[in-house]
C-alpha positions in Angstrom: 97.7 86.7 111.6 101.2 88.0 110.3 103.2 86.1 108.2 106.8 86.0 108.9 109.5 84.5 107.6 113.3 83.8 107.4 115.4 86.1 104.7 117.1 82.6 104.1 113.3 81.6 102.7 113.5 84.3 99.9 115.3 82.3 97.7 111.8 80.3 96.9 110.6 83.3 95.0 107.7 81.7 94.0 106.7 80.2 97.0 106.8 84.0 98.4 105.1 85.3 95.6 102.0 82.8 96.4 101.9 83.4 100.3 102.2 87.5 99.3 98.9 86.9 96.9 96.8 84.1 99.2 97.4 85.9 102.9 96.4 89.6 101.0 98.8 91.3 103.8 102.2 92.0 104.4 104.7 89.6 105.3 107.4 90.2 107.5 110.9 89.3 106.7 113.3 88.9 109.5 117.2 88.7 109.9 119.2 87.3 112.4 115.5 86.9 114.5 115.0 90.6 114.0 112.7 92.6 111.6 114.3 93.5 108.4 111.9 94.0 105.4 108.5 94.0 104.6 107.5 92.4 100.9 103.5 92.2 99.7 101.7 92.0 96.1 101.1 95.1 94.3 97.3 94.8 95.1 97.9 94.8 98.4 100.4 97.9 98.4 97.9 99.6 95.8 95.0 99.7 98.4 97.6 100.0 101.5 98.2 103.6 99.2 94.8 103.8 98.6 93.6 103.4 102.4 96.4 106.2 103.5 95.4 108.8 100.9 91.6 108.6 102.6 92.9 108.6 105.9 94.6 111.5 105.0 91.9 113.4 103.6 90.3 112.7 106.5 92.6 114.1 108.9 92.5 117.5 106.6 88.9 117.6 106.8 88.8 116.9 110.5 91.5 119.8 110.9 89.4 122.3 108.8 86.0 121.3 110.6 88.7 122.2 114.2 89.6 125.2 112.6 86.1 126.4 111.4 86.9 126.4 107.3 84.0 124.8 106.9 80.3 126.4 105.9 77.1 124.8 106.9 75.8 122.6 103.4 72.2 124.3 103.4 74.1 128.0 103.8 76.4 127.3 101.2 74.1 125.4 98.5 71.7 128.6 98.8 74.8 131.1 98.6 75.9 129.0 95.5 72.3 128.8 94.2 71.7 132.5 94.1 75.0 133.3 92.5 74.7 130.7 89.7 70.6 132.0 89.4 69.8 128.2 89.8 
């Protein structure tokens, strides 16, 4: 489940710093009773960046297989084998 909290609670730095490293997800930072910010550990941003750059290569692959940039693997392993003599 979220976390969210009060921008009045960010003066316990901390404290925020803790729930950031124990809950391992975002945690949601509102203002007025209204999203504002978003604040997380660097482990989690690091595989939140991590997750997105495969989802990404993903969707380029998926767009190349649409497009038909792709060879069939026992085609191109024999094409490569017979120019590399292997």
């Amino acid at each position: 489940m979220p976390q969210i909290i009060p921008i009045r609670d960010l003066k316990n730095t901390s404290e925020i710093s803790e729930l950031c490293h124990q809950s391992e997800e975002p945690v949601f930072v509102t203002k007025n009773g209204y999203g504002d910010m978003v604040i997380m550990s660097m482990e989690t941003y690091e595989k939140t960046m991590y997750l997105n750059q495969v989802y990404q290569a993903v969707e380029v692959a998926e767009k190349e297989i649409e497009e038909c940039k792709t060879l069939d693997a026992k085609k191109a392993f024999k094409e490569l084998r017979s120019k590399y003599g292997i």
